[in-house]
KOLTOR-549652 format. One line per 5 residues: number of its first residue (from 1); their letters; for each residue x, y, z of N, C-alpha, C, O. Coordinates in pm, whole numbers, plus 32768, in hexadecimal, padded with zeros to 4 digits. Each point is the difference from the previous one (the first is absolute). Layout:
NUM> a> X/Y/Z/X/Y/Z/X/Y/Z/X/Y/Z | ...
% end
This chain:
1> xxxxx> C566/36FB/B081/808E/7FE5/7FF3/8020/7FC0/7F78/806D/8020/7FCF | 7F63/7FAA/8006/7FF2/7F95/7F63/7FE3/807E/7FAC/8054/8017/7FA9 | 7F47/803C/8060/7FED/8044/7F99/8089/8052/8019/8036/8000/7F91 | 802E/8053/80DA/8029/8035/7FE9/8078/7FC8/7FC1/8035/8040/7FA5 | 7FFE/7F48/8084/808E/7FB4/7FAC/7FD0/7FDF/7F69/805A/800D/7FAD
6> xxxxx> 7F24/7FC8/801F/7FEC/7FEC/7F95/8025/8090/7F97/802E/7FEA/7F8F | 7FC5/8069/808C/7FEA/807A/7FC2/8076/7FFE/7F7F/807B/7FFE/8007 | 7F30/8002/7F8B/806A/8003/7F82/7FF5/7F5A/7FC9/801C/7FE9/7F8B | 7FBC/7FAC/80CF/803E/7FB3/7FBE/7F7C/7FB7/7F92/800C/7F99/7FBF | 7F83/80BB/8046/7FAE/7FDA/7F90/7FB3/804D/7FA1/7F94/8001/7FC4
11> xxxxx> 8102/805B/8055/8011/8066/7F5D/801C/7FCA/7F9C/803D/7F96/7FFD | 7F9C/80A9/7F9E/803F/7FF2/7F75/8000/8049/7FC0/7FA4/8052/8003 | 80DF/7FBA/7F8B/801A/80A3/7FCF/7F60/8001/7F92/7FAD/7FA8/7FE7 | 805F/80CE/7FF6/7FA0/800B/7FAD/8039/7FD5/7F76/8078/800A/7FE8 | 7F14/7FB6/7FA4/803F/7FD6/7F9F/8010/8061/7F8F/7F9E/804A/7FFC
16> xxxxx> 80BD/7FD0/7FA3/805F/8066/7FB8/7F61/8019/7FB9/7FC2/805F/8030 | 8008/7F67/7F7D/7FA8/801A/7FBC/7FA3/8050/8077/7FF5/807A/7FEE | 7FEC/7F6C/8048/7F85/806D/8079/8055/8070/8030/7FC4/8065/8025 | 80FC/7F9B/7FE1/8022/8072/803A/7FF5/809A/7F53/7FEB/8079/7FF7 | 8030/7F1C/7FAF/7FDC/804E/7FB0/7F62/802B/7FF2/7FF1/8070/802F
21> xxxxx> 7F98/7F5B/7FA0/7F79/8038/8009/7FC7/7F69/805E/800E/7F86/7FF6 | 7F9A/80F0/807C/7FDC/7FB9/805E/7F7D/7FA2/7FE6/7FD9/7FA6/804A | 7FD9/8092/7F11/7FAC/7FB4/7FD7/8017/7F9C/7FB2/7F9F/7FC3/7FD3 | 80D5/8019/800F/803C/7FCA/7F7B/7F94/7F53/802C/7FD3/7FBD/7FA4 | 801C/8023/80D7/7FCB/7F7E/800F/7F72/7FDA/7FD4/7FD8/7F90/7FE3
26> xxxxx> 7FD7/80FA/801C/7F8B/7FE7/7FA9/7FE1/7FFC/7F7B/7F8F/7FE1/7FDC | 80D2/803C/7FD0/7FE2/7FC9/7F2C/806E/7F9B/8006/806F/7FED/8030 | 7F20/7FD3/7F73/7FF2/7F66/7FC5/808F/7FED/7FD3/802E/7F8E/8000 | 8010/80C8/7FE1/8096/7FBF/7FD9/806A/7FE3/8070/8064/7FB9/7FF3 | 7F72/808D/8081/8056/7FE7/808C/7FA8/7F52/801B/803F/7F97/7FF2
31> xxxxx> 7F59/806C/802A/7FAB/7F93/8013/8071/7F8E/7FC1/8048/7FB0/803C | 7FA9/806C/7F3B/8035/7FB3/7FA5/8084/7FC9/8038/8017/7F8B/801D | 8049/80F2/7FED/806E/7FDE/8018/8002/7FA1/806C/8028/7F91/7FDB | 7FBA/8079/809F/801E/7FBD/8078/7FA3/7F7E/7FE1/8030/7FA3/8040 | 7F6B/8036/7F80/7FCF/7FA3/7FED/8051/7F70/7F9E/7FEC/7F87/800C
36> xxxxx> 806D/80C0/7F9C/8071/7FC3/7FC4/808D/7FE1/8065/804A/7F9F/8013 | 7FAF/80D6/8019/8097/8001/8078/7FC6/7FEF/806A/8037/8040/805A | 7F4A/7F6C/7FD6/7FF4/7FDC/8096/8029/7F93/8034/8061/7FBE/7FDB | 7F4C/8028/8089/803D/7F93/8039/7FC3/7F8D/7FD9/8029/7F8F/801A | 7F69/8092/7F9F/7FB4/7F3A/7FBB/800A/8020/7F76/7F99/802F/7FCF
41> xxxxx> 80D0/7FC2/7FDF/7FBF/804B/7F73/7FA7/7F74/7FA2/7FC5/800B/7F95 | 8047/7F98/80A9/7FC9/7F85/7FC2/7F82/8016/8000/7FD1/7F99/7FD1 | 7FBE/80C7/804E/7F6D/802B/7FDF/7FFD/8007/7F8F/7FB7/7FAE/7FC9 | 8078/808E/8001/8017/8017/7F5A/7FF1/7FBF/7FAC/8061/7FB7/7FEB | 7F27/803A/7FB5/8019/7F93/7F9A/7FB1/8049/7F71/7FAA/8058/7FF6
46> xxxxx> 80A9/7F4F/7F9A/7FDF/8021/7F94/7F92/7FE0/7F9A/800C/7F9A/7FBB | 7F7C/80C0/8036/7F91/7FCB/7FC2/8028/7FCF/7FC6/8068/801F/7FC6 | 7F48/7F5B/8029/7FC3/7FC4/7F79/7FBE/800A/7FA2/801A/7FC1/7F9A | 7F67/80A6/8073/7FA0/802C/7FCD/7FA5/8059/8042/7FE0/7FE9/8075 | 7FF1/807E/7F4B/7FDE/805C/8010/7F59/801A/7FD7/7FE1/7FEC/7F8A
51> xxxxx> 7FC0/803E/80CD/801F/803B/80AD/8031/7F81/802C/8001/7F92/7FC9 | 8045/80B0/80F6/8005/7F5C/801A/7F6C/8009/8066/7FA9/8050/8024 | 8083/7F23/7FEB/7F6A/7F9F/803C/803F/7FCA/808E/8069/7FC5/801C | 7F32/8064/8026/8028/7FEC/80AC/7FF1/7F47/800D/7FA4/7FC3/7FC8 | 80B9/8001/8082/7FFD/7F7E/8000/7FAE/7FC8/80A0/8009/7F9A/8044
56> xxxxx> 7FB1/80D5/7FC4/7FBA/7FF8/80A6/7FA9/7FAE/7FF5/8012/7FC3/7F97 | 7F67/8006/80BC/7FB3/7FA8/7FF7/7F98/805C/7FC9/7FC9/8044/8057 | 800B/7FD1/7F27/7F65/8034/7FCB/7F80/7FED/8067/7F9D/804A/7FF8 | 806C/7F60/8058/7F66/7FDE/8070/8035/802E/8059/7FAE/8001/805C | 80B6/802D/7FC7/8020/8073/806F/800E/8097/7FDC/7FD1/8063/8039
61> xxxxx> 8074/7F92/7F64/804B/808D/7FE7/7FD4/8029/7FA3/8042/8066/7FEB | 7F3D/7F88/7F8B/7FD6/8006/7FB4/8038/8000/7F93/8062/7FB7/7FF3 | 7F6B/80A8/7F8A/803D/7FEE/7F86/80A4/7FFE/7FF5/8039/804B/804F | 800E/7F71/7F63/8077/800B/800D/804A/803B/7F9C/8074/7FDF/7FE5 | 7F40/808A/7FD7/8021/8044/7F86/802A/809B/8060/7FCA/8027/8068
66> xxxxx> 8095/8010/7F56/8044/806C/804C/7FC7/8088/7FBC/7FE1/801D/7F8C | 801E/8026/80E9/7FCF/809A/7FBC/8063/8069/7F7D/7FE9/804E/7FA3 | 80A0/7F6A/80B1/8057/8048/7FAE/7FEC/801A/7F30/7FC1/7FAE/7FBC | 8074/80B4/8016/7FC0/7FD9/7F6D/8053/804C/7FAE/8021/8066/803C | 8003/7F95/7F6F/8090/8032/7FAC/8004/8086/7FF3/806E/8036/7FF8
71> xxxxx> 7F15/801A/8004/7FF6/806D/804E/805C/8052/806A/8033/806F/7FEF | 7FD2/7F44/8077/8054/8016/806D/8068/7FFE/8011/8040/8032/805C | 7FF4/7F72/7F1E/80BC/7FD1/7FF8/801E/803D/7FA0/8070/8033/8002 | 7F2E/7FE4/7F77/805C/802B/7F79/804B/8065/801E/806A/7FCC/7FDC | 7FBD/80B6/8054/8031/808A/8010/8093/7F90/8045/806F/801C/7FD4
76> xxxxx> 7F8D/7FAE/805B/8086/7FE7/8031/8057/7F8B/7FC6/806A/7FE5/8039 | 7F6B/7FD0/7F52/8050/7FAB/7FD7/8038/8034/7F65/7FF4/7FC6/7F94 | 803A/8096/8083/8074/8073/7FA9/7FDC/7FC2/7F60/8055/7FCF/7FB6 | 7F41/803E/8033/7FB1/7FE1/7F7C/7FD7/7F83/7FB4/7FA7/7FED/7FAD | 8095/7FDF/8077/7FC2/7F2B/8032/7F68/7FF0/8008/7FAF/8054/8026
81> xxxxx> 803F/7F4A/7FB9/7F33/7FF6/8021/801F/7F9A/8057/8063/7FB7/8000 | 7F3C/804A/804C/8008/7F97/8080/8004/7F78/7FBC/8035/7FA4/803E | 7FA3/804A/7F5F/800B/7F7A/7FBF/80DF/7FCE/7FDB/804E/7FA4/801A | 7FB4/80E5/7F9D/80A2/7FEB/802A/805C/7FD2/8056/8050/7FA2/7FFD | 7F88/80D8/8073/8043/7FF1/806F/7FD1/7F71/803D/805E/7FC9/803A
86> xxxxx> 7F3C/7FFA/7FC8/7FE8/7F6B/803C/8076/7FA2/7F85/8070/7FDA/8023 | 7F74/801C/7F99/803F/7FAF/7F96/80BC/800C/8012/805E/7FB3/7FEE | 7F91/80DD/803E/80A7/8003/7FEE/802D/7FCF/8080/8074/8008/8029 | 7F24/7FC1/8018/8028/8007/80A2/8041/8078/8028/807A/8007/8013 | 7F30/805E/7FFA/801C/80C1/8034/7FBB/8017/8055/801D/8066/803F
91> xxxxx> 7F56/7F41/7FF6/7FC1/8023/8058/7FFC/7F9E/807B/7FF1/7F86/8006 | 8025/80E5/8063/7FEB/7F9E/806B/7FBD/8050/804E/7FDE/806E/7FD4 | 8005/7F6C/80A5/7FBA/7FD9/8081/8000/7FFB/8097/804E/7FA3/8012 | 7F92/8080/8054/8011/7FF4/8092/7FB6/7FB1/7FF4/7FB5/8006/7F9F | 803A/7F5B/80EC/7F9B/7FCA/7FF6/7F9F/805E/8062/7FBB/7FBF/804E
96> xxxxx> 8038/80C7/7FB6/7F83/802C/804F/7F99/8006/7FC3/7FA1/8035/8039 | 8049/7F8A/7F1A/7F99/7FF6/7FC5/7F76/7FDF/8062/7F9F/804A/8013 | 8074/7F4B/8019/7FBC/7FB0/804E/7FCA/8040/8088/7F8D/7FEF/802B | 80CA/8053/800A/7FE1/802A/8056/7F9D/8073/802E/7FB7/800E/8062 | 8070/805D/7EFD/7FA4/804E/800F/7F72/7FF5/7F96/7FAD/8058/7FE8
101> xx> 8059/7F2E/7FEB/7F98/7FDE/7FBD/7F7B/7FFA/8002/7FAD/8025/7FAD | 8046/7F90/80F1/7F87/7FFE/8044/7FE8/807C/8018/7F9B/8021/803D
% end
């Protein structure tokens, strides 16, 4: 009886971006987007220096030097050297550094 009165009421329309391409949620710029327009955008922070360095406990979580390497970023900071973009304050951050560190 519950399931049948509930019916509809824990829909939700689909969102414009997925009614247009239904993959649009898997590249990094949708990521992006909703990670800026979500609901915590305060994860976000702006290197200081580059790579960054995980602030985890080293005797737990080991080295705290990051894999990431300018390699991986140069193609996307529209001709800037990562040394720039830190300096100009251009680069920032999710704090999931940490998370996927270990």
């Amino acid at each position: 009886k519950i399931q049948e009165n509930s019916e509809g009421l824990l829909r939700y329309d689909t969102p414009d971006i997925i009614k247009k391409d239904k993959f649009a949620w898997l590249r990094d710029d949708e990521f992006a987007r909703q990670a800026l327009a979500g609901i915590n955008p305060v994860n976000i922070e702006r290197l200081q220096a580059f790579p960054p360095v995980s602030k985890l406990d080293p005797a737990v979580y080991g080295p705290p030097e990051s894999a990431i390497t300018e390699e991986h970023i140069i193609g996307h900071l529209d001709g800037m050297s990562v040394q720039e973009a830190v300096e100009g304050s251009r680069l920032y951050m999710l704090d999931y550094h940490d998370i996927f560190l270990p």
